[in-house]
ROKOLMI-491039 format. One record per residue (C-alpha): x, y, z; residue number from 0. Coordinates in pm, whole numbers. Layout:
BEGIN
<<X,Y,Z>,NUM>
...
//
This chain:
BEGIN
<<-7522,-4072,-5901>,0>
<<-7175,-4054,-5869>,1>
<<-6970,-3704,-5855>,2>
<<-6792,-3815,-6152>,3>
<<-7114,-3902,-6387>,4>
<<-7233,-3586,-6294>,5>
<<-6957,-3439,-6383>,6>
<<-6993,-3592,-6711>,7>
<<-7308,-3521,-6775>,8>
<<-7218,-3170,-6695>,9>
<<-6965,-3148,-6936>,10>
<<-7198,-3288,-7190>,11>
<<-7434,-3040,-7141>,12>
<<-7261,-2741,-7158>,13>
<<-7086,-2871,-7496>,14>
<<-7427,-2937,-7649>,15>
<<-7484,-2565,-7496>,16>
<<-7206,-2429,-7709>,17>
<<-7348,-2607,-8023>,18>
<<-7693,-2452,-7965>,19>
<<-7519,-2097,-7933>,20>
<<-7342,-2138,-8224>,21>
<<-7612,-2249,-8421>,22>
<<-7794,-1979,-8306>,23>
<<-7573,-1728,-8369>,24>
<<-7514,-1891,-8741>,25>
<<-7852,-1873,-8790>,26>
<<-7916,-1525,-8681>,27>
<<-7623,-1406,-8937>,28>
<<-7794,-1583,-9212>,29>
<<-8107,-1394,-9105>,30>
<<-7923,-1081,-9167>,31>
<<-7786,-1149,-9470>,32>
<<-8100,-1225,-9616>,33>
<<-8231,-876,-9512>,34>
<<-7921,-715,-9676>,35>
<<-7972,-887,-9970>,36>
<<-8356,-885,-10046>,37>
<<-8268,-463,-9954>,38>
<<-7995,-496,-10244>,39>
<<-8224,-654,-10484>,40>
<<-8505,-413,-10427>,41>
<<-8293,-149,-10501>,42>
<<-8195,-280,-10846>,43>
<<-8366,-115,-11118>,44>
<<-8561,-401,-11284>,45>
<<-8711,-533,-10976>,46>
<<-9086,-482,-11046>,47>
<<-9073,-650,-11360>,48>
<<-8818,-939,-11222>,49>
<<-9104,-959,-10970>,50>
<<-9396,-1001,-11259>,51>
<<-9193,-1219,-11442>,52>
<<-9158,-1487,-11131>,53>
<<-9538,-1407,-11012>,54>
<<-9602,-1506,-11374>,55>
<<-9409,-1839,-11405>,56>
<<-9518,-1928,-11018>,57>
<<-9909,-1934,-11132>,58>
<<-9834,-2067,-11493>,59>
<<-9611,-2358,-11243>,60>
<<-9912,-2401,-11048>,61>
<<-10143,-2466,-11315>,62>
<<-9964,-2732,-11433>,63>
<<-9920,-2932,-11147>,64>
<<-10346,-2898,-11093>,65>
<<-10396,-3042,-11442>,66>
//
């Protein structure tokens, strides 16, 4: 290979580098907020029954798509 293709290919690597790492790093601050936010909800006062009621309509769901 030529110095110049490998240069190349260098420089194509490290930008597809830099993509990853911001993926990454998007990805890890959408893992966060999640966290903060499921610790918000669960903190809200009607959270057990909000909970029953989706449990509820999940199984009543699922028993109509087995029929």
């Amino acid at each position: 290979m030529k110095e110049s293709e490998l240069i190349k290919t260098r420089n194509k690597v490290e930008s597809m580098r830099n993509v990853m790492q911001t993926v990454i790093n998007k990805i890890t601050m959408l893992e966060t907020l999640v966290f903060s936010m499921t610790d918000i909800v669960k903190r809200l006062d009607q959270y057990e029954s909000i909970i029953k009621q989706i449990q509820s309509e999940r199984e009543r769901d699922t028993k109509k798509i087995k029929k």
